[in-house]
N, C-alpha and C positions, 0 to 999 in steps of 0.2 A: 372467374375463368382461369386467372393465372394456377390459385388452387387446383384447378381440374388438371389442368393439363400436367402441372409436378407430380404430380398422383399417379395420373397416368403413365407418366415417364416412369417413376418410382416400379408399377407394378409390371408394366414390359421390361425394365430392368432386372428384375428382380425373379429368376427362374422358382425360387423358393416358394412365392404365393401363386404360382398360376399350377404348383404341384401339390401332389398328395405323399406323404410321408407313411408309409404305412409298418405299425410294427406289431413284431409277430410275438407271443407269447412264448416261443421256444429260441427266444435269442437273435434271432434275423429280424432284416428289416427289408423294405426294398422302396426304390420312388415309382410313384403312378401319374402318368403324364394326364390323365384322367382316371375316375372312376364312375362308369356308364350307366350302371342299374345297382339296386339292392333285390333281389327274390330270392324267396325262401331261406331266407338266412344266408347266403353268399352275394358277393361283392365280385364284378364283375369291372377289371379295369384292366388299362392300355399300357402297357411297359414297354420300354424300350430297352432292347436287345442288341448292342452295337448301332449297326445304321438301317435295323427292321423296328418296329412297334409288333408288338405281338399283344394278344389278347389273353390275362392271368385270372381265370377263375376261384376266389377263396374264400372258407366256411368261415362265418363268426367266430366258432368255437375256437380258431386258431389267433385269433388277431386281439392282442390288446388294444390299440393306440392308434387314432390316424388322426393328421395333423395336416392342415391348412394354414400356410399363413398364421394369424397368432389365433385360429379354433380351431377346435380338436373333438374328436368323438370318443369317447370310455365305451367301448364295444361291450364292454360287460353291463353297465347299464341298459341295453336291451334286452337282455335275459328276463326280466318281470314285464315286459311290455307283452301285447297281444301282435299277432301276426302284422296285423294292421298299422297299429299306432307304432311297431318299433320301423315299418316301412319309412311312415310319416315320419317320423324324427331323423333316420338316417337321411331321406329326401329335402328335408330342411335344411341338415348340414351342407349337405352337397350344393345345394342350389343357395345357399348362402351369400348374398355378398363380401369381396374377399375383405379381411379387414387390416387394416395397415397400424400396428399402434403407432402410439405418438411418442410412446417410452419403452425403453426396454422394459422387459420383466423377467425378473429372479423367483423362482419358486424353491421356496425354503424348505429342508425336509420337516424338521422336530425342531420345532411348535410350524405345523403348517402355515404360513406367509406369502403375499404375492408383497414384491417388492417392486414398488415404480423405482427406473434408476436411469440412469446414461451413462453406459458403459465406455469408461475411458480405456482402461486396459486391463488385457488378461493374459495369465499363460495356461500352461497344464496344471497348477492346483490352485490358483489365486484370481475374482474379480476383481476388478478394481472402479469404484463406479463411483458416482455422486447421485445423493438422496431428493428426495422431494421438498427437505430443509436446503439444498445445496450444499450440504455438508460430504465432503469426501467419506469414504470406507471403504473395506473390504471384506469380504466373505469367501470360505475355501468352499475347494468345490465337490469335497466329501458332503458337504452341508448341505447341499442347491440338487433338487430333485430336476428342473430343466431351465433353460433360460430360451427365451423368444426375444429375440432382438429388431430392429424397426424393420431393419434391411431386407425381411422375411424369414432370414437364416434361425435355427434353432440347433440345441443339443437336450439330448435325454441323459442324465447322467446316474440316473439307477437302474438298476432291473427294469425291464420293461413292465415287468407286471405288476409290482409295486409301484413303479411312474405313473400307472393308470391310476391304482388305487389313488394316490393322492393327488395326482391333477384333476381325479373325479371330483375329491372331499374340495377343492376351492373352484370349481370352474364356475359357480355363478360371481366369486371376489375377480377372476382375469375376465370374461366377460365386461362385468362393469369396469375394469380399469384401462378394456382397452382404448376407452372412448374420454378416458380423464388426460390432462397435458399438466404437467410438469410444471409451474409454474414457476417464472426466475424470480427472484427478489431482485426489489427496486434498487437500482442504482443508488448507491451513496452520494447526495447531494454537497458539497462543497458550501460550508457558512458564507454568506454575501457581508464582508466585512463594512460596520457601520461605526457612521465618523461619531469620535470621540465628543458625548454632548459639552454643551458650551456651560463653563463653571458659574453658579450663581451666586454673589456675594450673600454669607451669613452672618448676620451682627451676633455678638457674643450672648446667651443667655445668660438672664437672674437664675442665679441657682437660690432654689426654696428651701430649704432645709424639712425633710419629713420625718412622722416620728415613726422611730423600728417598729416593722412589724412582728406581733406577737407570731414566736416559734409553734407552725402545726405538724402534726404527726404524719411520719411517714405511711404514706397508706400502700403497698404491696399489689397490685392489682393480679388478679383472680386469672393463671393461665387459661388460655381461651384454647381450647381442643377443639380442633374438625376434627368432624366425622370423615373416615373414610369413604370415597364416593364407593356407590353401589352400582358398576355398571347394569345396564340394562339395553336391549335390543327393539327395533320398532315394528310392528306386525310385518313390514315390508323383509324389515331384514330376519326377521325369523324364517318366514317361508323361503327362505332363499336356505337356509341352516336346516329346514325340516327335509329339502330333499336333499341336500348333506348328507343328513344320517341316513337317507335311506340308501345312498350311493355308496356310504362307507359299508352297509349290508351286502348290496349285493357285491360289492367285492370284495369281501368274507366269504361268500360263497362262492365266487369265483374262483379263490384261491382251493375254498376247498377240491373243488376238481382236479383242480392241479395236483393237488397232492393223494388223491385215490385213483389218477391212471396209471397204471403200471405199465405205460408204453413210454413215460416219463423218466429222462434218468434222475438219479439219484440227486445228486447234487441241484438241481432245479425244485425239485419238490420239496428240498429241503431248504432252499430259499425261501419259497411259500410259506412254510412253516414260519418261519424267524418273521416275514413281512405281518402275515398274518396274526400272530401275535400281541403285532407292535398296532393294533386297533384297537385294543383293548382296556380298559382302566385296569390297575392294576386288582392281582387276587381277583381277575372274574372266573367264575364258573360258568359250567356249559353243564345241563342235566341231559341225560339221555337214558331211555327204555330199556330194560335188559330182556335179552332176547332167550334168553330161558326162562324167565320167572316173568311175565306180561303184567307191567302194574308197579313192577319195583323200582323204582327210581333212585337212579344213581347221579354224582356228583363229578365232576372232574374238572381240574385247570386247564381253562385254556391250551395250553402247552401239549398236558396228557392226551385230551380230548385229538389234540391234532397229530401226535406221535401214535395213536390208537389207530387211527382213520390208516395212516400210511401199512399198518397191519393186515389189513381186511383181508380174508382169503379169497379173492377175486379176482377174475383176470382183467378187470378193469369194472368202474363202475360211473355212476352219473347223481348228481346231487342236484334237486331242481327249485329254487325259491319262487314263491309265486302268491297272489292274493294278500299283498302286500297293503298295509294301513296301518292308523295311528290309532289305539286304541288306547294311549292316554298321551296328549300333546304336549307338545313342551312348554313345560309351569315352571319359573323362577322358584325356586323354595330358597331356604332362610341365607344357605350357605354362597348366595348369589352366583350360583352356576342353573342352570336349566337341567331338566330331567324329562324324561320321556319315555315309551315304549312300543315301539313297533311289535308289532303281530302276523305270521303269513304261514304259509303251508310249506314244508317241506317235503320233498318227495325226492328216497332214495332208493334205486337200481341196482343191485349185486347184479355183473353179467359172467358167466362159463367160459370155458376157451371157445365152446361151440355159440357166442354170442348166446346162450339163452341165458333166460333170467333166470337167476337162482336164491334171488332175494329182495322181495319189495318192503318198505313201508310209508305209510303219508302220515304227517307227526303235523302238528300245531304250534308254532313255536313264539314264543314272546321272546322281545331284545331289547332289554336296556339302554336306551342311550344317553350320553351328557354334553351338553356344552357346556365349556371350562374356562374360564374368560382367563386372562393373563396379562402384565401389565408389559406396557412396548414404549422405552422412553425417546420421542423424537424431538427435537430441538429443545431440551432443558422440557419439555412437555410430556405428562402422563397420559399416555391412550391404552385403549382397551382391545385385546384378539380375540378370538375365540376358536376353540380345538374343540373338532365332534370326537368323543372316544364311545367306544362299545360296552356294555356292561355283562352282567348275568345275562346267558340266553338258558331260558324253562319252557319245562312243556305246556303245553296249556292245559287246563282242567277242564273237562268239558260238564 
């Protein structure tokens, strides 16, 4: 009971969890005292206006990021849903119970990281916290994509659109950690001093005289090499890393829109580019159809591929991922990372000044993906992370 009611107390305290944090893709943000319905793709919520509440209706298209308390929705992750199921999921979050961590959390940019911590002190470029070992550190906060702290308060410290991308890539790691605590270590116990035992008289030995033992050889014993451990993942925690990659996709995609609407200025799309990029293993290709020569298939970096896109003679266009699946699942091979390939339809839109279409195609595209395990040392102890990157995306062969 006592529990309940601090809780309580905590969450009427605490204006942060009983609001909605909503950010926009084009740099704004704003609070939502509610948010009322999901139709048709808009979000439908109560702002407050000085001393009115007013009623703010806004499209998906425009919203990265909305944030509850320490869950959050990747609006871009509706984009391969059906009309239906991305209802149900936004209706999930909303009607959510609010959830309170028990630790702060640091979310790391590069190597993606959800860090339990208790934040002792911070300014404008520095945390300063204590770990899960209890061992004090710091991390700058060029490094930290956003932190969620108990008190409901939060900060996003990248781009919003990039924030999304990567609080996508870990939101099933802060989910489970918002319900893990901190553990202290045991008090240092104090030795219980013990009385000096009482001396026992020893009468003097016969010494024996024995004969030398015969000299044997030095034997050198045989260095003993471990094997370096192989980490490895548990079905549970795979599927939690399978829709990983599928989330680091669709916000590949979602960037790409960003950067073929020409109602975007410059400097934001070219954000995109640089985020976008950074999904990638290095040296991947992206093929694509040439549209003079149907059949001929061409090669381009990553980089090209999306410096191309910003090209396009159109006054704005639309990129659609969809029909999404694993048409080969993630297999440990020798080099003990994980490999995979998602599969889905692309469908892109050229449109006119007069909105009409001036150029369609529906392409089949396969996507590379890896998980990268990497080594993370906590208290003198080796553990194991894992980072989804993007690989080659190809046409598919039909």
């Amino acid at each position: 009971m006592k529990r309940f009611i601090l809780f309580w107390l905590l969450i009427s305290a605490s204006p942060s969890y009983a609001q909605f944090t909503v950010y926009f893709i084009n740099g704004n943000k704003i609070t939502a005292q509610t948010i009322e319905s999901y139709q048709e793709g808009k979000f439908k919520m109560q702002v407050k206006r000085g001393e009115s509440v007013i009623t703010n209706t806004r499209h998906r298209d425009g919203i990265a990021l909305i944030i509850k308390g320490a869950a959050y929705l990747v609006v871009s992750s509706l984009n391969n849903l059906s009309d239906a199921d991305a209802t149900q999921q936004v209706n999930n979050f909303l009607n959510a119970p609010v959830i309170a961590p028990k630790a702060d959390l640091i979310i790391k940019a590069l190597p993606t990281e959800v860090i339990l911590a208790n934040i002792s002190t911070e300014n404008d470029d520095i945390i300063n916290y204590v770990n899960e070992s209890k061992e004090s550190a710091s991390i700058n906060k060029n490094e930290i994509v956003a932190v969620i702290r108990k008190d409901g308060s939060h900060d996003i410290l990248k781009e919003f659109v990039e924030a999304a991308s990567l609080l996508g890539s870990v939101k099933h790691t802060v989910d489970q950690s918002v319900n893990q605590v901190i553990v202290p270590t045991s008090p240092t116990l104090s030795p219980v001093p013990t009385p000096p035992p009482t001396p026992i008289p020893v009468t003097e030995p016969v010494l024996v005289p024995e004969p030398s033992p015969k000299p044997q050889p030095i034997v050198k014993p045989e260095p003993v090499i471990q094997p370096k451990p192989t980490p490895s993942l548990t079905e549970g925690e795979l599927e939690g890393y399978r829709e990983k990659a599928k989330q680091k996709v669709d916000a590949f995609y979602g960037y790409l829109n960003v950067i073929v609407d020409k109602q975007r200025p410059k400097a934001e799309k070219d954000i995109a580019v640089e985020t976008a990029a950074r999904l990638f293993m290095p040296n991947s290709m992206i093929e694509v159809d040439s549209d003079k020569n149907p059949g001929q298939i061409k090669k381009y970096t990553v980089r090209e591929y999306l410096k191309r896109l910003q090209l396009l003679p159109y006054s704005t266009a639309k990129i659609e991922w969809s029909e999404v699946q694993y048409i080969k699942d993630l297999t440990q091979e020798r080099d003990g990372n994980y490999y995979g390939i998602i599969s889905g339809q692309q469908t892109f839109m050229g449109y006119g000044k007069e909105n009409e279409v001036m150029y369609s195609d529906v392409r089949k595209k396969n996507v590379k993906v890896k998980l990268q395990s990497y080594e993370k040392q906590i208290d003198g102890q080796t553990a194991f992370n894992w980072d989804v990157l993007l690989g080659n995306i190809g046409l598919s062969v039909k």
